[in-house]
C-alpha positions as CSV (number, residue, x, y, z in Angstrom):
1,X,129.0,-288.4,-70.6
2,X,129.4,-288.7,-67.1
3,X,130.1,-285.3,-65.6
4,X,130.0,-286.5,-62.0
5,X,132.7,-289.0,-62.9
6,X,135.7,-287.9,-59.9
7,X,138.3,-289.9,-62.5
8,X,136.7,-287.6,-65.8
9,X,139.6,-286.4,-68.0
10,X,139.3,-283.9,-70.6
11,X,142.4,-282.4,-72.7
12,X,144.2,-281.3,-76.0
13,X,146.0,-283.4,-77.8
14,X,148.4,-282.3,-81.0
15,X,148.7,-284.6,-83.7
16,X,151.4,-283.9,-85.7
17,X,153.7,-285.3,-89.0
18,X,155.0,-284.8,-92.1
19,X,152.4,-284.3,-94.9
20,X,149.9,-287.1,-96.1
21,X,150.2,-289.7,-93.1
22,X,146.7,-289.1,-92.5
23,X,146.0,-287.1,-89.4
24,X,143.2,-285.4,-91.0
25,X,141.5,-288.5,-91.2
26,X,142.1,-290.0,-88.3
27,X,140.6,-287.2,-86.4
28,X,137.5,-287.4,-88.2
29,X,137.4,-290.6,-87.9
30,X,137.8,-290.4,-84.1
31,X,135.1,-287.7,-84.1
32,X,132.7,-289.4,-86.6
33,X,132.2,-286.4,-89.0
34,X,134.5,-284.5,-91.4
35,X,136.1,-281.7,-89.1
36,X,138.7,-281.6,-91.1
37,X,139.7,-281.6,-95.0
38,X,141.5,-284.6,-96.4
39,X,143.0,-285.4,-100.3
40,X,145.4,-287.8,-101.9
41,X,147.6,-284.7,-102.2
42,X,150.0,-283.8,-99.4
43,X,149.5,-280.7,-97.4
44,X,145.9,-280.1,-97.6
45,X,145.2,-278.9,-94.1
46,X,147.0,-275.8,-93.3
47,X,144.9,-274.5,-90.4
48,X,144.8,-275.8,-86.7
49,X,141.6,-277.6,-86.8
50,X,139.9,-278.6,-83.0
51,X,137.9,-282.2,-83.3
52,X,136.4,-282.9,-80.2
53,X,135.2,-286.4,-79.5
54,X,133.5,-287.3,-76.0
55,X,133.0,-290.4,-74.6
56,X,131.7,-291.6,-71.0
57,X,134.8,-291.1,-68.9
58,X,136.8,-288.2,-71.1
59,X,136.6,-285.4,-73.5
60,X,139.3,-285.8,-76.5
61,X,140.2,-282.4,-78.0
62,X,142.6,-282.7,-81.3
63,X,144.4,-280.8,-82.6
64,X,144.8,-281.6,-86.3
65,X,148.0,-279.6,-87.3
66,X,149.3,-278.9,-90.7
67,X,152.1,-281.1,-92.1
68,X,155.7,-279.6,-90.8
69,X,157.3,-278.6,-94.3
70,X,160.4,-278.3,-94.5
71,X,160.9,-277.5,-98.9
72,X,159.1,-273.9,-99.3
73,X,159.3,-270.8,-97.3
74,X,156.1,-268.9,-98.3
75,X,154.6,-266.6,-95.4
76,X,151.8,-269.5,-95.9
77,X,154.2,-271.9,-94.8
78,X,155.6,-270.4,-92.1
79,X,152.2,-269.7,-90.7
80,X,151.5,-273.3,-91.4
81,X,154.7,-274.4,-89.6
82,X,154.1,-271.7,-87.0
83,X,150.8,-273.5,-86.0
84,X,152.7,-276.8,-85.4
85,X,155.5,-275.7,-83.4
86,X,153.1,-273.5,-81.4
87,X,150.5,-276.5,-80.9
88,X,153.4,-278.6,-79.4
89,X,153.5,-276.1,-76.4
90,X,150.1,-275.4,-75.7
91,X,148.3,-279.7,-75.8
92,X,148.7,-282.2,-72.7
93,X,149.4,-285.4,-75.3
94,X,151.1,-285.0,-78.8
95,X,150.2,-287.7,-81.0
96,X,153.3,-288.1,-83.5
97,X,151.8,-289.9,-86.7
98,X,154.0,-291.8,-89.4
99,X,153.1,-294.0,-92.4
100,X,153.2,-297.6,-91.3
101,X,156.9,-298.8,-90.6
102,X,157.9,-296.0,-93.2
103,X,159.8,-293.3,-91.1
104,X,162.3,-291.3,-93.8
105,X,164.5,-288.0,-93.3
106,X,161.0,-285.8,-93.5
107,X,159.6,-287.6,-90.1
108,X,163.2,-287.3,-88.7
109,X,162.7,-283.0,-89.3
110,X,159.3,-283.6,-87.1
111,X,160.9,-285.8,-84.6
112,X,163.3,-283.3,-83.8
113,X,160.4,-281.1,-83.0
114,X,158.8,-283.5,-80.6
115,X,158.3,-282.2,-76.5
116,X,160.6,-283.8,-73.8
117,X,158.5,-282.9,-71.4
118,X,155.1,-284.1,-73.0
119,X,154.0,-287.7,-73.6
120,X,154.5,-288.5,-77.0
121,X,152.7,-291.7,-78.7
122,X,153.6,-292.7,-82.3
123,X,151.3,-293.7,-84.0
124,X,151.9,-296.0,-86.8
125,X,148.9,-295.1,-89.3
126,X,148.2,-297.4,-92.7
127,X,148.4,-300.6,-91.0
128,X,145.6,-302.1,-93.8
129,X,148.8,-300.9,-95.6
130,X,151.5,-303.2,-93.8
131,X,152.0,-306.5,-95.6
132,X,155.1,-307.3,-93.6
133,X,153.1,-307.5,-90.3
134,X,155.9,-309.4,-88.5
135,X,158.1,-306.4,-89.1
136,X,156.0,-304.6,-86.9
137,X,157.4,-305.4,-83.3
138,X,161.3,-304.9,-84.3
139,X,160.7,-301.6,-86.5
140,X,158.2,-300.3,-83.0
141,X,161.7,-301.6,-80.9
142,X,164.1,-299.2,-83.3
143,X,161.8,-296.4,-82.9
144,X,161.9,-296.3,-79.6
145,X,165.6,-296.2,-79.2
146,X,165.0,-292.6,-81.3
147,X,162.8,-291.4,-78.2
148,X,161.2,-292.4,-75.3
149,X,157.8,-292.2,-76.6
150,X,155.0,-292.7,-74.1
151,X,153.0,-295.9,-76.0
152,X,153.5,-296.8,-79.6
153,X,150.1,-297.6,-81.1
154,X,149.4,-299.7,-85.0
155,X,145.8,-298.3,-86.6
156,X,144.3,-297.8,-90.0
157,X,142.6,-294.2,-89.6
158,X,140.6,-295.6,-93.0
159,X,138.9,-298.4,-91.4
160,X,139.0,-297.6,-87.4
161,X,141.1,-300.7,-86.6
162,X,142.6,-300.1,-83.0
163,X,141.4,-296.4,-82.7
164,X,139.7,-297.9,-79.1
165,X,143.2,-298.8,-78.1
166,X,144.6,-295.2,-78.6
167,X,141.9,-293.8,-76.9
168,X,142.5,-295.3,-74.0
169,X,146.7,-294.6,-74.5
170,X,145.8,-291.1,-75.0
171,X,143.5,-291.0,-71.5
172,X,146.2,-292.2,-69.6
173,X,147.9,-289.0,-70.1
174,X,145.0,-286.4,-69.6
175,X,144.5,-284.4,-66.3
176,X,141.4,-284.7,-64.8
177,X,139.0,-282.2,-65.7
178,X,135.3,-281.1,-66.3
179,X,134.8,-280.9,-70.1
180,X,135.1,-278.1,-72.0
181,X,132.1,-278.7,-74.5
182,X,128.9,-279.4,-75.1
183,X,128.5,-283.4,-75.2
184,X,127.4,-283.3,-79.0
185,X,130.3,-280.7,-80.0
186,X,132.6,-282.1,-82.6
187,X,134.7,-279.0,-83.1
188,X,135.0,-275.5,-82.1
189,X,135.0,-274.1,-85.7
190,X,132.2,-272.1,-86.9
191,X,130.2,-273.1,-90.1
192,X,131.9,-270.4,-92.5
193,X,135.0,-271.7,-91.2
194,X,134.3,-275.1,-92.5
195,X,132.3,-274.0,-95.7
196,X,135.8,-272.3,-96.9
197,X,137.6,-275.8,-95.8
198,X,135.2,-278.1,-98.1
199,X,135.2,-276.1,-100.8
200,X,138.9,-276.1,-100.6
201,X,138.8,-279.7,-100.0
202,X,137.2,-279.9,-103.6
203,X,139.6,-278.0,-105.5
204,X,142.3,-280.5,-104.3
205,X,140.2,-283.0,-105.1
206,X,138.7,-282.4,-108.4
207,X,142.0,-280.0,-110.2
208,X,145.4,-280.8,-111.3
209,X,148.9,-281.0,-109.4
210,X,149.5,-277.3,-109.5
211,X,146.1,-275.4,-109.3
212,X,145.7,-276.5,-105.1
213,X,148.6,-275.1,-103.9
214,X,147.6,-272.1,-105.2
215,X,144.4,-271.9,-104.6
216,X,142.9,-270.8,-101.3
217,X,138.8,-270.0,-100.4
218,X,137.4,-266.7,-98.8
219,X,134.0,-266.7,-98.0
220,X,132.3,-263.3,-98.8
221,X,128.6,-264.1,-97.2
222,X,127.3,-266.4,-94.9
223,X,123.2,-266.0,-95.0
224,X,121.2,-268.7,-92.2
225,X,117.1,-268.2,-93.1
226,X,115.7,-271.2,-91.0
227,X,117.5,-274.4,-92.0
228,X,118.9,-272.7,-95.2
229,X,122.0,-271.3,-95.7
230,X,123.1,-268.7,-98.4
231,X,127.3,-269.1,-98.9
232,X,128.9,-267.0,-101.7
233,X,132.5,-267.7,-102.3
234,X,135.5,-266.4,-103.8
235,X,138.9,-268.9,-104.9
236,X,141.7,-267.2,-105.1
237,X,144.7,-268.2,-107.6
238,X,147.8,-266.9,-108.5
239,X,147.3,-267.0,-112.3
240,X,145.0,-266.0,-114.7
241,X,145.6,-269.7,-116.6
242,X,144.5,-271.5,-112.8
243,X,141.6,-269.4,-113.1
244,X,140.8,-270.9,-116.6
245,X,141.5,-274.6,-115.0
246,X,139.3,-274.2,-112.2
247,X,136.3,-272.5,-114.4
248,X,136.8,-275.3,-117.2
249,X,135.0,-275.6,-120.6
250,X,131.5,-273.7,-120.0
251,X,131.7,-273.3,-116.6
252,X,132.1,-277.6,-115.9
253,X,135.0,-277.9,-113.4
254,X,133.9,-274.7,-111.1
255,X,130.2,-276.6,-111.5
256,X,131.8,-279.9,-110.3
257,X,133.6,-278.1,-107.5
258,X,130.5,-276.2,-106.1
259,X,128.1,-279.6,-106.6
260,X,130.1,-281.4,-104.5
261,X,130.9,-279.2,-101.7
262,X,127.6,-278.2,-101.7
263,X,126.4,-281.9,-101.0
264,X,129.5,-282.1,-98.4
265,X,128.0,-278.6,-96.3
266,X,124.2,-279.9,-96.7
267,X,125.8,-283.4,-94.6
268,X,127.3,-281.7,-91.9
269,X,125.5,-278.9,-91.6
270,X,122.2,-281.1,-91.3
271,X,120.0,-278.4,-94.1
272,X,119.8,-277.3,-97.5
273,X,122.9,-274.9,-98.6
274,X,122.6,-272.2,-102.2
275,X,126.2,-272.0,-103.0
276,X,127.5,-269.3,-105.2
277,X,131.1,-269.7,-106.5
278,X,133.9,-267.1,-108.2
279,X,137.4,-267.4,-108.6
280,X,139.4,-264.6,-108.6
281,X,143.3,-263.8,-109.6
282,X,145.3,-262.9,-106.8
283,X,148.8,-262.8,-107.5
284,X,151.4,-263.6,-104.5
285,X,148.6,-264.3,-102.7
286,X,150.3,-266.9,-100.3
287,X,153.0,-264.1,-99.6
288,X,150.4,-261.2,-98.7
289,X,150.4,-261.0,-94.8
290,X,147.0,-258.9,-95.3
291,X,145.3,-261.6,-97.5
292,X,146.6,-264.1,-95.2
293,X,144.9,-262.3,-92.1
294,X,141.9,-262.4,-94.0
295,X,142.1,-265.7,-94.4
296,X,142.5,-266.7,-91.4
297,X,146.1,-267.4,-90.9
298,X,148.0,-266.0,-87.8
């Protein structure tokens, strides 16, 4: 990082879209670790999650939103679609992120949303996806008689393909500026904040279609002795029959759970983790503004 740099840029950058186009992973892709959670099921993040990737000339700082959903109207979700309206007013880029050449009426709700007086570049994640790659140029021509987006940029979040050439898009349009973190930063979270995000990564993971979205993770203690770190940690459910699903015969399926976030906190956190799991019944959870505060949601 070259501080002295008169030309350094540093800003925020939103990415936004409709649920399970992948924003989660491109951002930690961009930032090389995972910042933020990521499943095969749609709306897994629902918190605004800073990845912060710094190169020579610029310090990126994304803004992984929640997907904008438009079907439920818990006080979860319009917390969650709170934080994506709210990030689109306070970034200097909004990167606007749809499936391939895919764009349906759910991207249309988002691009409604989109800044007139922010660059905009689409992003057209899934390319290892595309099999029609000549459709590519006349489907990146029709978008951009929808809006006058700043660049229109092709990558595969999955496999890094072209993430150099969005970088440089997304520098174009960030002021100059000192950075605002430390050169190894990857994200202004702190570690209890991301211990509840990996263990809720793991219930999507590793339970059924229902049990995630009514799941949520509070952590109750958060012990550092050296390079060791003591987490106990409480899943909250709606039902007493998700509780039975995430326990499972014996104990197996909480078991599952906690071995593999554990393994997931020991790799980012660079030490040895002891983590103690519960899952409690909380009914209406998602619709408690106190529970919610607790949580963590605005």
């Amino acid at each position: 990082m070259n501080t002295s740099n008169p030309d350094f840029r540093t800003g925020y950058i939103a990415i936004i879209g409709r649920p399970n186009v992948g924003k989660s992973t491109l951002t930690n892709r961009i930032v090389g670790a995972k910042v933020s959670i990521t499943s095969r099921k749609a709306q897994t993040t629902r918190h605004r999650i800073h990845g912060i990737y710094t190169s020579d000339d610029a310090q990126f700082i994304f803004v992984d939103t929640p997907g904008f959903q438009t079907q439920y109207n818990s006080a979860l979700n319009r917390s969650m679609n709170k934080t994506v309206t709210d990030a689109l007013h306070s970034t200097d880029v909004v990167l606007f992120v749809i499936e391939g050449t895919r764009f349906d009426a759910r991207d249309r709700k988002v691009l409604e949303l989109l800044p007139a007086d922010l660059p905009v570049i689409l992003v057209l994640n899934k390319l290892d996806l595309v099999k029609e790659k000549d459709q590519l140029l006349p489907f990146m021509a029709s978008m951009n008689e929808l809006f006058k987006f700043a660049a229109i940029v092709p990558i595969s979040a999955r496999n890094g393909e072209h993430l150099p050439q969005l970088l440089a898009e997304i520098r174009n349009y960030l002021p100059v500026a000192a950075p605002m973190f430390d050169e190894d930063d990857i994200t202004d979270k702190s570690e209890r904040f991301l211990a509840a995000e990996i263990v809720r990564e793991k219930v999507f993971r590793l339970s059924g279609e229902e049990v995630p979205y009514s799941a949520s993770v509070m952590i109750e203690k958060f012990e550092q002795e050296g390079e060791m770190r003591r987490i106990f940690a409480s899943i909250l459910v709606d039902k007493d029959n998700q509780k039975a699903i995430l326990i499972g015969h014996e104990g197996s399926k909480l078991k599952e759970i906690g071995t593999a976030a554990r393994l997931d906190m020991e790799r980012l956190f660079g030490g040895k983790v002891y983590l103690e799991l519960w899952v409690k019944v909380k009914g209406g959870w998602a619709d408690s503004e106190r529970i919610l505060k607790q949580l963590g949601y605005d």
